[in-house]
PDB file of the backbone (N, CA, C, O) and the ligand in Angstrom, with CONECT records:
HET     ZN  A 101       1
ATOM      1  N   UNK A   1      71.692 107.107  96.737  1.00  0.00           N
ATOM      2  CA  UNK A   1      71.289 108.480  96.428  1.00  0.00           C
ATOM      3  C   UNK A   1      69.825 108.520  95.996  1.00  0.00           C
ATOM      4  O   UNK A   1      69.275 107.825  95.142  1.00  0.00           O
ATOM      5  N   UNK A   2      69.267 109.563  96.834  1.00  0.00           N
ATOM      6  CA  UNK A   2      67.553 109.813  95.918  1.00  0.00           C
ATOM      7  C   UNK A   2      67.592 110.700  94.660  1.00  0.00           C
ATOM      8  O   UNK A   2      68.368 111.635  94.462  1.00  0.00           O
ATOM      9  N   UNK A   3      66.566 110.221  93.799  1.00  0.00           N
ATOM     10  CA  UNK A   3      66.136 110.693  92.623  1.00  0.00           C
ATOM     11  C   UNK A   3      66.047 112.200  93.183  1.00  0.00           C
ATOM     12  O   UNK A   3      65.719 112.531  94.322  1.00  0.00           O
ATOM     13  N   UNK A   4      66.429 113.057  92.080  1.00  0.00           N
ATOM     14  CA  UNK A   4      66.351 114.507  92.161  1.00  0.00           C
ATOM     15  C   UNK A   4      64.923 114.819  92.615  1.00  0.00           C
ATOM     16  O   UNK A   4      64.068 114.233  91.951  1.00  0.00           O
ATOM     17  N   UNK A   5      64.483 115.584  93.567  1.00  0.00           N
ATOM     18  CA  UNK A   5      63.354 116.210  94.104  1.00  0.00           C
ATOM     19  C   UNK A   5      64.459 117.448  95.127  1.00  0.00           C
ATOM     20  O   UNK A   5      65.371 117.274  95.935  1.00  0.00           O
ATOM     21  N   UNK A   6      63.771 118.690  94.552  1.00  0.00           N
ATOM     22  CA  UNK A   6      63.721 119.856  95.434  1.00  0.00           C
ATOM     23  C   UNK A   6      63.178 120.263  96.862  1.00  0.00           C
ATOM     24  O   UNK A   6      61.994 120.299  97.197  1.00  0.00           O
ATOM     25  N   UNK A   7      63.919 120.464  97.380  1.00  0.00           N
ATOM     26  CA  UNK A   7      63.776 120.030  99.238  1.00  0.00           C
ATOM     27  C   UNK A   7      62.739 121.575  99.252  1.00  0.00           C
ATOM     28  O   UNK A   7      61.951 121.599 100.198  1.00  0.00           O
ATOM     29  N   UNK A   8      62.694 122.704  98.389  1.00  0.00           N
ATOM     30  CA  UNK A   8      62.084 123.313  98.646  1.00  0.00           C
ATOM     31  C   UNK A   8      60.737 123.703  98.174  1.00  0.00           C
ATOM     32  O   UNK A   8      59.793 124.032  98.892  1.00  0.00           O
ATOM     33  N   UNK A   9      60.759 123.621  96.747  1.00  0.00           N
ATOM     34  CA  UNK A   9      59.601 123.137  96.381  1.00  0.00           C
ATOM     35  C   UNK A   9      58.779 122.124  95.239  1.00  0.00           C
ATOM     36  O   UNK A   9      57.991 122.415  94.339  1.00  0.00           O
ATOM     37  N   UNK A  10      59.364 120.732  95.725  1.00  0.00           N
ATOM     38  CA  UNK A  10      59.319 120.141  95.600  1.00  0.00           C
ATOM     39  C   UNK A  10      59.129 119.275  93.996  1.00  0.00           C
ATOM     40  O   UNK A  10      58.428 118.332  93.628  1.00  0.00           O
ATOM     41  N   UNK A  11      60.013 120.042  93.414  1.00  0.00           N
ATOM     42  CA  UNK A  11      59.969 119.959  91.684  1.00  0.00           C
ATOM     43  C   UNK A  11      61.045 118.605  92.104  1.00  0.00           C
ATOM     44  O   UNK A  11      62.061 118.522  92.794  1.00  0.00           O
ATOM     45  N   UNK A  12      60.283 117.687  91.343  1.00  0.00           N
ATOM     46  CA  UNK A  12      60.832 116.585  90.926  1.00  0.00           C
ATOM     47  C   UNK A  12      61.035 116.295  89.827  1.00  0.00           C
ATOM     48  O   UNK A  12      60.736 117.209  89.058  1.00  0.00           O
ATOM     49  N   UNK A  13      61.600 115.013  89.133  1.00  0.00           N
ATOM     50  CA  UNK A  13      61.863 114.797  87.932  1.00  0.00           C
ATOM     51  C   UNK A  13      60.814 114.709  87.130  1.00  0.00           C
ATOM     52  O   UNK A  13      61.028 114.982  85.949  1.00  0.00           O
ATOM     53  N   UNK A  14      59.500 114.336  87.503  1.00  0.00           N
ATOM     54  CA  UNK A  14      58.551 113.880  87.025  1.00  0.00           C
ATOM     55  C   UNK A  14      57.789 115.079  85.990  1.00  0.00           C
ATOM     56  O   UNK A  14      56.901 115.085  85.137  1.00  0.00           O
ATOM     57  N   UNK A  15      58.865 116.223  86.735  1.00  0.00           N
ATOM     58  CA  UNK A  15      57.983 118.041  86.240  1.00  0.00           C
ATOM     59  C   UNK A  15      58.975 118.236  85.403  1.00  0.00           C
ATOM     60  O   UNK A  15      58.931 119.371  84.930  1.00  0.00           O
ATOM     61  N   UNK A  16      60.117 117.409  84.910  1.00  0.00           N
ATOM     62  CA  UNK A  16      60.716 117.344  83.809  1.00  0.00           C
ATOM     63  C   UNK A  16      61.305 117.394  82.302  1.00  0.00           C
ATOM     64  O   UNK A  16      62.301 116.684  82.439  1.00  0.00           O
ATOM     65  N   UNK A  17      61.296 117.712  81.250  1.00  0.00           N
ATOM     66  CA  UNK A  17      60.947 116.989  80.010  1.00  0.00           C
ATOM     67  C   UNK A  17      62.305 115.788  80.141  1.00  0.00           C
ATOM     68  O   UNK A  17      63.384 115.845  80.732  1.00  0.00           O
ATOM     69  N   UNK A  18      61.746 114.871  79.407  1.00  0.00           N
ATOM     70  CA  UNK A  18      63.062 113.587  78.974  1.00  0.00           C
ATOM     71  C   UNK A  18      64.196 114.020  78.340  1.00  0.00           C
ATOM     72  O   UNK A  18      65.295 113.491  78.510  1.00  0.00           O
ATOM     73  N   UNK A  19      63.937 115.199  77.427  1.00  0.00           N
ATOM     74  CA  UNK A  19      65.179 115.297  76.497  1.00  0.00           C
ATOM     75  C   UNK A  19      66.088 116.411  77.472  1.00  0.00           C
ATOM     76  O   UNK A  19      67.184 116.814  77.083  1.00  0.00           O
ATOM     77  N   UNK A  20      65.455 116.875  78.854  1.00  0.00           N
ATOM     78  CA  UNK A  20      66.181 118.198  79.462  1.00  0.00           C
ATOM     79  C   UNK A  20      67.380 117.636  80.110  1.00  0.00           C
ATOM     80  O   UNK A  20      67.357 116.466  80.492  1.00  0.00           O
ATOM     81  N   UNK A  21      68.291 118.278  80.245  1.00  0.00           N
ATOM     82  CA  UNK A  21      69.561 118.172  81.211  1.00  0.00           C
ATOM     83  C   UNK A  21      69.248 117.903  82.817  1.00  0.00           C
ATOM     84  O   UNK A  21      68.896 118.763  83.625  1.00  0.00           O
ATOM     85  N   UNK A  22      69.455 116.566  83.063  1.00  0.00           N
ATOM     86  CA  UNK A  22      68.947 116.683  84.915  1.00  0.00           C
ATOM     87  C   UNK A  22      70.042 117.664  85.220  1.00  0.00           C
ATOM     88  O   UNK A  22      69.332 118.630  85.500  1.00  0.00           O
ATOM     89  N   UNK A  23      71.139 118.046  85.346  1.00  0.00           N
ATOM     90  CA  UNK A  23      71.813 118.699  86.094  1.00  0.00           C
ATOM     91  C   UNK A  23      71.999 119.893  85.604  1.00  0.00           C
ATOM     92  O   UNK A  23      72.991 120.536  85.949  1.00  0.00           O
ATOM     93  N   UNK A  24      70.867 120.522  84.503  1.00  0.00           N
ATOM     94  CA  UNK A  24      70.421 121.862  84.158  1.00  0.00           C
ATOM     95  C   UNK A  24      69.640 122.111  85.110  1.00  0.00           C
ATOM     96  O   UNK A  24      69.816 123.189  85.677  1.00  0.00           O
ATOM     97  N   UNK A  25      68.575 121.247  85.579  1.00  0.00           N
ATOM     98  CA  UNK A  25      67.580 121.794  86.281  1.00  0.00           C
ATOM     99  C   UNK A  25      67.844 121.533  88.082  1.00  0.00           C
ATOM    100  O   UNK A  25      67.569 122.226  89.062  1.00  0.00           O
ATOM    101  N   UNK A  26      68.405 120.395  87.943  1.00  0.00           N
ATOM    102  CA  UNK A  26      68.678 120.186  89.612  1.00  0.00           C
ATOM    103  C   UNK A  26      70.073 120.279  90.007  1.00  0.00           C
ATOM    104  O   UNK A  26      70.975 119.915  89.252  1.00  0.00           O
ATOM    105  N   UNK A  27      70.278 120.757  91.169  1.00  0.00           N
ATOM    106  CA  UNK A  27      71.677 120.845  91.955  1.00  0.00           C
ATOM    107  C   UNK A  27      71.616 119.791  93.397  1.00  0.00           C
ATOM    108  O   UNK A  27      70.555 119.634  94.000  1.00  0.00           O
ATOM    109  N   UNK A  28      72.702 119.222  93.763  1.00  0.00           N
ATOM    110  CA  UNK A  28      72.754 118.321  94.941  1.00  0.00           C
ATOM    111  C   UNK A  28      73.830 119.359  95.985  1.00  0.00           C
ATOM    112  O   UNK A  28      75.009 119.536  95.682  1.00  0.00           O
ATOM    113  N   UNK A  29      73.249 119.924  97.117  1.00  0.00           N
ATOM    114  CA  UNK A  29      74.216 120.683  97.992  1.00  0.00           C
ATOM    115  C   UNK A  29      74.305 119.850  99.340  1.00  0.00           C
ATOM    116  O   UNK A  29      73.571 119.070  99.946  1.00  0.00           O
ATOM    117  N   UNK A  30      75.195 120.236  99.459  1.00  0.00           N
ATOM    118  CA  UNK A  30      75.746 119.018 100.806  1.00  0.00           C
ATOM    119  C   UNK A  30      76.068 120.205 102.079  1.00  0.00           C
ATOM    120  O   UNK A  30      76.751 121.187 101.786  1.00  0.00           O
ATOM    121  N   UNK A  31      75.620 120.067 103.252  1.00  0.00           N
ATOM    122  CA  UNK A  31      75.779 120.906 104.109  1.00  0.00           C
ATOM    123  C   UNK A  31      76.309 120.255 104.769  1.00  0.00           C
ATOM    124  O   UNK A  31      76.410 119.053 104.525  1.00  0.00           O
ATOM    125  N   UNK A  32      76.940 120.938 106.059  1.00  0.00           N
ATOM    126  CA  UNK A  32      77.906 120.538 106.648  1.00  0.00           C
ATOM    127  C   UNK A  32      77.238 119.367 108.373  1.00  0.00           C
ATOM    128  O   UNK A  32      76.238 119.570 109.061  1.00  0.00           O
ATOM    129  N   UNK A  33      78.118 118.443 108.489  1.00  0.00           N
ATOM    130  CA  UNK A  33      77.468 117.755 109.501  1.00  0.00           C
ATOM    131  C   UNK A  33      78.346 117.772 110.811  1.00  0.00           C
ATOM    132  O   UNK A  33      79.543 118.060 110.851  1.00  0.00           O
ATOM    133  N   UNK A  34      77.817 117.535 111.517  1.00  0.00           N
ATOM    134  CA  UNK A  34      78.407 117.058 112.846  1.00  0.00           C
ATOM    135  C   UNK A  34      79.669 116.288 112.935  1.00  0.00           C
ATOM    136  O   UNK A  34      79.766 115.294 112.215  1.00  0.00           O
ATOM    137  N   UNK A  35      80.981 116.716 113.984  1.00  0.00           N
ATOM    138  CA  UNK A  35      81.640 115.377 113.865  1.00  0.00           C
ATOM    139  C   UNK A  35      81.195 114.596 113.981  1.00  0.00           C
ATOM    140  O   UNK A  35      81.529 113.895 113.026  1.00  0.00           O
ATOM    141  N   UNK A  36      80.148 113.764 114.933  1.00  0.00           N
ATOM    142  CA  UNK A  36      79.705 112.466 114.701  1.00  0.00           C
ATOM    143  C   UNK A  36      79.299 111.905 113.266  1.00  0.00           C
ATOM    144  O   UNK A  36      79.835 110.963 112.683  1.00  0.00           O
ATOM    145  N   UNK A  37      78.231 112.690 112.823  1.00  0.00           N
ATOM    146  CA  UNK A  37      78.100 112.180 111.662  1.00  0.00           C
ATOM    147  C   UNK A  37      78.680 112.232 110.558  1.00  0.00           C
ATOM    148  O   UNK A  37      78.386 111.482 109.627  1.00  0.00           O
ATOM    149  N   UNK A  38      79.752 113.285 110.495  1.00  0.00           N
ATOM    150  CA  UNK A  38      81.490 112.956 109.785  1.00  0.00           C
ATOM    151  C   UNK A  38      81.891 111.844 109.884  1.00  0.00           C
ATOM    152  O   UNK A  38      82.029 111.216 108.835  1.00  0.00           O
ATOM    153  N   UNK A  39      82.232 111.173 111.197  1.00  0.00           N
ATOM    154  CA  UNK A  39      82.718 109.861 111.444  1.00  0.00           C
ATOM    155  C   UNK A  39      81.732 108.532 110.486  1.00  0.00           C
ATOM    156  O   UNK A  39      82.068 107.600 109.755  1.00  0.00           O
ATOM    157  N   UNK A  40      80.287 109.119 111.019  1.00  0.00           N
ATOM    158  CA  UNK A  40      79.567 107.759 110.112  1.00  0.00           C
ATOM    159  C   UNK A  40      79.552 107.923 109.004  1.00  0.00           C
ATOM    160  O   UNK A  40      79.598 106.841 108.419  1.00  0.00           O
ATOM    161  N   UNK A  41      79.498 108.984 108.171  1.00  0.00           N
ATOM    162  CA  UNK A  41      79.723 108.856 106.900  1.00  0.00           C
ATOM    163  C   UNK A  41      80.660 108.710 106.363  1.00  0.00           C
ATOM    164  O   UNK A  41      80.559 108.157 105.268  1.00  0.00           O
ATOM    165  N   UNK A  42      82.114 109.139 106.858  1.00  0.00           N
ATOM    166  CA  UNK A  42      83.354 107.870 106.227  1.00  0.00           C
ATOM    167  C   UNK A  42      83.404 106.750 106.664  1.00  0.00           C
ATOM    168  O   UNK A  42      83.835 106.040 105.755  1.00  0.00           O
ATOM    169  N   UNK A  43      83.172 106.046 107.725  1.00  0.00           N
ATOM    170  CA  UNK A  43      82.381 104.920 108.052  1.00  0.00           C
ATOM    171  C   UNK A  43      81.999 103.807 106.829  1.00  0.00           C
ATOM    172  O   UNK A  43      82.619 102.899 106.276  1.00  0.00           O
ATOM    173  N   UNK A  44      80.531 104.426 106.704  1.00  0.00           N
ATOM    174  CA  UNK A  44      80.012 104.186 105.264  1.00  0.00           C
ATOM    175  C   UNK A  44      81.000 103.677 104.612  1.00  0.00           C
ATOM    176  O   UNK A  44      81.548 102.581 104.728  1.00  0.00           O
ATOM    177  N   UNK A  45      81.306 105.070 103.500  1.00  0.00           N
ATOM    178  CA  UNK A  45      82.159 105.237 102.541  1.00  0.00           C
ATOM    179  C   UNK A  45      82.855 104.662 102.407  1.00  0.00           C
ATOM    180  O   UNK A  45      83.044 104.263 101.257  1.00  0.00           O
ATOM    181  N   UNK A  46      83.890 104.132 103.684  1.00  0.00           N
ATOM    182  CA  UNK A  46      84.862 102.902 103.362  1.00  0.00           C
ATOM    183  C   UNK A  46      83.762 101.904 103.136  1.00  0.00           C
ATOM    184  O   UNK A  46      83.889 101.346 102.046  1.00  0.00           O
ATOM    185  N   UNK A  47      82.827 101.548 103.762  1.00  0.00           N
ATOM    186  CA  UNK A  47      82.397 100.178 103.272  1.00  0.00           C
ATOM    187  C   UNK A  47      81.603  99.950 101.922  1.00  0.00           C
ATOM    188  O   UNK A  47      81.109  98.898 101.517  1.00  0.00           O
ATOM    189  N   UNK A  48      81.603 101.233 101.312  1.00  0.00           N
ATOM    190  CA  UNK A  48      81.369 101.088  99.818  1.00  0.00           C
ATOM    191  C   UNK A  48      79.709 101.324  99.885  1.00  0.00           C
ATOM    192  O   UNK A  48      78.894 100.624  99.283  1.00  0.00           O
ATOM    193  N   UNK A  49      79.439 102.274 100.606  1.00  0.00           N
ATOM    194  CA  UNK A  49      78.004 102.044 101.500  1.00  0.00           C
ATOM    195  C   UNK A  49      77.688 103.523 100.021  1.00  0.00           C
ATOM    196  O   UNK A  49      78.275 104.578  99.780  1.00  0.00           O
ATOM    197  N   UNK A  50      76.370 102.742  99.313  1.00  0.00           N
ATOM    198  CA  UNK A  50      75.764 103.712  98.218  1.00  0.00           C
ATOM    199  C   UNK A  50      74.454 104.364  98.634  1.00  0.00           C
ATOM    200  O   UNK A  50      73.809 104.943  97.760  1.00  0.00           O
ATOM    201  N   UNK A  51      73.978 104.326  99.937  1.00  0.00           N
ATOM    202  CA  UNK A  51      73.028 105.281 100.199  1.00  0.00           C
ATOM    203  C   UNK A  51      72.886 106.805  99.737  1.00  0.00           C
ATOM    204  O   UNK A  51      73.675 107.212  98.885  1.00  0.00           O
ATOM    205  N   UNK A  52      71.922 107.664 100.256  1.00  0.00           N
ATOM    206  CA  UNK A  52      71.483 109.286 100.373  1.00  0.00           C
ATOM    207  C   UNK A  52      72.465 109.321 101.593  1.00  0.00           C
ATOM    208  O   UNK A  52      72.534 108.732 102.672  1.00  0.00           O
ATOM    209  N   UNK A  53      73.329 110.451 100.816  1.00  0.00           N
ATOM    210  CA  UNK A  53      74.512 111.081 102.226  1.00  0.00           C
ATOM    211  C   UNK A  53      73.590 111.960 103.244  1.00  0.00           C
ATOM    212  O   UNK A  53      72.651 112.700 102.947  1.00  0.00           O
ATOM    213  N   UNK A  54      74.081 111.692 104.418  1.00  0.00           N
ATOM    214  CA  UNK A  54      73.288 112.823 105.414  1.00  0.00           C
ATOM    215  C   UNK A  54      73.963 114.282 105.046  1.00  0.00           C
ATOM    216  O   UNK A  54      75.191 114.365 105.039  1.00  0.00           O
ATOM    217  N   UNK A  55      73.496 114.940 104.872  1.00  0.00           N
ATOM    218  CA  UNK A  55      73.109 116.512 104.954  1.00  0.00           C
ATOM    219  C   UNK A  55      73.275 116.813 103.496  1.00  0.00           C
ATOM    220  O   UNK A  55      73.658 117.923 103.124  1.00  0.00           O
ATOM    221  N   UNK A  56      72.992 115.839 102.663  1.00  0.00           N
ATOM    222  CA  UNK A  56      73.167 116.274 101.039  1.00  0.00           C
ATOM    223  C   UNK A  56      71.566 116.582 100.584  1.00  0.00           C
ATOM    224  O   UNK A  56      70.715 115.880 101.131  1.00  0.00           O
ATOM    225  N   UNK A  57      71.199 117.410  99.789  1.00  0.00           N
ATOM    226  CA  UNK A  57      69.473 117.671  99.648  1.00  0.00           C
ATOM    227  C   UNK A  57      70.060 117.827  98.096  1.00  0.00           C
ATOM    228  O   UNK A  57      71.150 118.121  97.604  1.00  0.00           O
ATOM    229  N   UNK A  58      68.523 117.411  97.514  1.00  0.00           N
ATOM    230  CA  UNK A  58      68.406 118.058  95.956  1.00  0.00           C
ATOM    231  C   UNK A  58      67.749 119.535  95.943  1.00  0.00           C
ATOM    232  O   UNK A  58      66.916 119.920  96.763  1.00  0.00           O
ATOM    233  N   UNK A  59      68.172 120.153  95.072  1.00  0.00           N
ATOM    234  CA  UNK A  59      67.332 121.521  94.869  1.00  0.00           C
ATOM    235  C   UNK A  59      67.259 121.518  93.413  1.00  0.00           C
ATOM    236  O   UNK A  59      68.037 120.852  92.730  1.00  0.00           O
ATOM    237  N   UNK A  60      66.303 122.280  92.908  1.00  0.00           N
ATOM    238  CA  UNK A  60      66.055 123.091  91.585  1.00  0.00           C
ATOM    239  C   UNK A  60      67.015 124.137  91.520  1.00  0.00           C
ATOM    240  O   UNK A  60      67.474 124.631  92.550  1.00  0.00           O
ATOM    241  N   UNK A  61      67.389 124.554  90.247  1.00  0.00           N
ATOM    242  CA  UNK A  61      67.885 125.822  90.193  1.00  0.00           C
ATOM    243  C   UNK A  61      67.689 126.796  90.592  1.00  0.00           C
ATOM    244  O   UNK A  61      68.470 127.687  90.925  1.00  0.00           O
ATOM    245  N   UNK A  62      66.557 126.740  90.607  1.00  0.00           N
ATOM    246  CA  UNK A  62      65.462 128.170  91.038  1.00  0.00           C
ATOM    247  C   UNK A  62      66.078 128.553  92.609  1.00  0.00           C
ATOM    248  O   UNK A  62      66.404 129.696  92.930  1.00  0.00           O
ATOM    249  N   UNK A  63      66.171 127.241  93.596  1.00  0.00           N
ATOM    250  CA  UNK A  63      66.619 127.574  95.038  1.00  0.00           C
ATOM    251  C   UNK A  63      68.007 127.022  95.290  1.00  0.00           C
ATOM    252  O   UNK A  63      68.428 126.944  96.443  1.00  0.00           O
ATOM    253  N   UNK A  64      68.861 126.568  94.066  1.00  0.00           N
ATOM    254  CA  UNK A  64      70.315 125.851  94.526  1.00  0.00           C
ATOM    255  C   UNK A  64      70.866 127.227  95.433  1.00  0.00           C
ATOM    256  O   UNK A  64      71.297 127.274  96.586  1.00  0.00           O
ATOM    257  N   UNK A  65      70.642 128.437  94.305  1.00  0.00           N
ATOM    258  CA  UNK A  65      71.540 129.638  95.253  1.00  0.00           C
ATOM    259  C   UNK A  65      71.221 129.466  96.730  1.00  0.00           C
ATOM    260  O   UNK A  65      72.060 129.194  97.589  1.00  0.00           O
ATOM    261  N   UNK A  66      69.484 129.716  97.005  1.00  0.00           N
ATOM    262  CA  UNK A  66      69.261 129.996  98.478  1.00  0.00           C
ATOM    263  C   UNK A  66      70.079 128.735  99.379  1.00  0.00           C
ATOM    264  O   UNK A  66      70.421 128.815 100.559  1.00  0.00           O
ATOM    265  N   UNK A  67      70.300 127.436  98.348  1.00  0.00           N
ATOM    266  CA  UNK A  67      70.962 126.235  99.611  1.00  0.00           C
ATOM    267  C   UNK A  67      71.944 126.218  99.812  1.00  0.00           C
ATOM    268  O   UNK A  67      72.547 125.731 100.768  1.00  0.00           O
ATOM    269  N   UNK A  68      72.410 126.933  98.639  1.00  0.00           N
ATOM    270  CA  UNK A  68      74.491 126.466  98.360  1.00  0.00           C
ATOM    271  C   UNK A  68      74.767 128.352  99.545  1.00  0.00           C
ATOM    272  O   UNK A  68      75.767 128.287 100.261  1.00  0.00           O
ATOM    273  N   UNK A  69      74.144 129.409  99.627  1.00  0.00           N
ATOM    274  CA  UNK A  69      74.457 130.231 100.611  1.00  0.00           C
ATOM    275  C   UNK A  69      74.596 129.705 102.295  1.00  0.00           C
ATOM    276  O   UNK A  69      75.432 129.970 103.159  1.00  0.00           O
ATOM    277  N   UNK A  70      73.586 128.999 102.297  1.00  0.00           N
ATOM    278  CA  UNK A  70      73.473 127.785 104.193  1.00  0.00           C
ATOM    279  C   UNK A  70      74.662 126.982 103.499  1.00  0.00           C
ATOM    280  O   UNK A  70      75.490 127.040 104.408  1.00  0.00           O
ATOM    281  N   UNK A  71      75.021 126.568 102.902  1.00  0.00           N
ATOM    282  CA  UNK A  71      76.302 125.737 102.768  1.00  0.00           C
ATOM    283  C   UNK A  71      76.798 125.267 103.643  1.00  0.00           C
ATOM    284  O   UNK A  71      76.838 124.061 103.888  1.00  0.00           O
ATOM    285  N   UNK A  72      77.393 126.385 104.441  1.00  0.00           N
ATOM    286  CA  UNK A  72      78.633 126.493 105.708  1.00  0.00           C
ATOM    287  C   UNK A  72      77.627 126.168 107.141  1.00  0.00           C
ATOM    288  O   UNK A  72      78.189 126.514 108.180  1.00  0.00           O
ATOM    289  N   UNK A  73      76.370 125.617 107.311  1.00  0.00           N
ATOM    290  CA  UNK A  73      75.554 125.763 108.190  1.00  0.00           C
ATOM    291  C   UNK A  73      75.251 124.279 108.713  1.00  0.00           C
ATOM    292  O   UNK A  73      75.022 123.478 107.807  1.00  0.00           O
ATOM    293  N   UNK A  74      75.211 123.793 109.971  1.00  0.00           N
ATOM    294  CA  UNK A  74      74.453 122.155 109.185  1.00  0.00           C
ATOM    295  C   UNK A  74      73.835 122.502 108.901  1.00  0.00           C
ATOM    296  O   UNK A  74      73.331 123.610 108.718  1.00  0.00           O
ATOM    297  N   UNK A  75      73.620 121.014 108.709  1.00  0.00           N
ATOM    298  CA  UNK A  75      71.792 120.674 107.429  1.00  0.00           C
ATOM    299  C   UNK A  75      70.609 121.071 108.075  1.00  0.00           C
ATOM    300  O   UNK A  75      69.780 121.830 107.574  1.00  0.00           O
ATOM    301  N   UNK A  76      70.527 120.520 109.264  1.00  0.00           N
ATOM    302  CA  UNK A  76      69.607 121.027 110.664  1.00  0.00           C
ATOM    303  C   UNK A  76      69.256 122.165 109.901  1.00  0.00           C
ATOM    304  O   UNK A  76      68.411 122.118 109.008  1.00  0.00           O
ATOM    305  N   UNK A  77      69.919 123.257 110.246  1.00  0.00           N
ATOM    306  CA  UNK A  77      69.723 124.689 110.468  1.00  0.00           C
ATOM    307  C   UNK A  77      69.198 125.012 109.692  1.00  0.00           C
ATOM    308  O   UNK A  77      68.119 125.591 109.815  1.00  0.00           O
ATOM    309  N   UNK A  78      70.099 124.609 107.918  1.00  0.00           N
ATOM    310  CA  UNK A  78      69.824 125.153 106.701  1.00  0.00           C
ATOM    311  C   UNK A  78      69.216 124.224 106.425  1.00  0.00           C
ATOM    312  O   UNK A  78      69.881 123.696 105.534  1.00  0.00           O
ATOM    313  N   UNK A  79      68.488 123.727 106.570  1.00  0.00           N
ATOM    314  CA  UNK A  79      67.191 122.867 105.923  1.00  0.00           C
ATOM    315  C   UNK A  79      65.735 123.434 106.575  1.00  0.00           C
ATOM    316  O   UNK A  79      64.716 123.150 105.945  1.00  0.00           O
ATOM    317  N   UNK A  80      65.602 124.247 107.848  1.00  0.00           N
ATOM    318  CA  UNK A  80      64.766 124.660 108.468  1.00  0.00           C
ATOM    319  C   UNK A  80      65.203 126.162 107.872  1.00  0.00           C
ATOM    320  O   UNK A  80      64.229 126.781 107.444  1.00  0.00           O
ATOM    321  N   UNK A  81      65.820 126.502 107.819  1.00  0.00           N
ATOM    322  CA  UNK A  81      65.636 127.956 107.076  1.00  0.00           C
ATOM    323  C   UNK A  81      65.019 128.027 105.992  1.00  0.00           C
ATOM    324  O   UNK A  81      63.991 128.671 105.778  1.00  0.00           O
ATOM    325  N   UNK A  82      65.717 127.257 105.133  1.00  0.00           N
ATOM    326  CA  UNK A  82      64.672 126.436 104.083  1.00  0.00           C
ATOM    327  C   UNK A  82      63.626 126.896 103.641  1.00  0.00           C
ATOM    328  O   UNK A  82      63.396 127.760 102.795  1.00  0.00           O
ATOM    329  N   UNK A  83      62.545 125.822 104.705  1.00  0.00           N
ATOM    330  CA  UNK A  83      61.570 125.303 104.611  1.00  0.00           C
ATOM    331  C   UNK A  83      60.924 125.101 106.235  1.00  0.00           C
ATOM    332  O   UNK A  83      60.907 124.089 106.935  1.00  0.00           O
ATOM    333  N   UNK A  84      60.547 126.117 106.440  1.00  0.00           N
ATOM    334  CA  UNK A  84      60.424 126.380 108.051  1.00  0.00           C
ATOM    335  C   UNK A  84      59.081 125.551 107.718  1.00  0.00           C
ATOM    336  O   UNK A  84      58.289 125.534 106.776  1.00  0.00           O
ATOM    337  N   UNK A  85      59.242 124.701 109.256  1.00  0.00           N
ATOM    338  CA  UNK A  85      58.047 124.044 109.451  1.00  0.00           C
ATOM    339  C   UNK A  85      56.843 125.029 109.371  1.00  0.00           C
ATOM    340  O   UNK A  85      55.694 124.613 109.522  1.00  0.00           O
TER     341      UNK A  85
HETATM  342 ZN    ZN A 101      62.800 124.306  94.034  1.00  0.00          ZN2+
END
């Protein structure tokens, strides 16, 4: 898993205080993937595999709402809605 950073604008831990709640300020939303990449990520998972899940992003509070609404979207989509190139 990566250290909390906001896929949208880009508040990381570093913009933090030490004594704050990480999971006051950041949310982890997981969008939905492909069967294929359904398959590789239980894949993984059985093998005890501790990577960054595909289509999981960190957000700030500030944008968890706008990510956790794409929810139901892949990640593709709702990651370019996002944060349009
Ligand atoms: Zn943000």
């Amino acid at each position: 898993m990566r250290p909390p950073h906001c896929y949208v604008c880009g508040l990381s831990l570093r913009d933090v205080d030490e004594d704050q709640d990480l999971w006051s300020v950041f949310a982890l939303v997981t969008f939905e993937l492909s069967a294929e990449e359904k398959a590789v990520q239980e894949a993984r998972n059985r093998d005890g595999w501790v990577g960054h899940p595909t289509g999981t992003e960190w957000f700030c509070v500030q944008h968890a709402p706008l990510a956790k609404e794409r929810s139901h979207l892949h990640w593709r989509t709702a990651l370019s809605e996002l944060k349009p190139p």
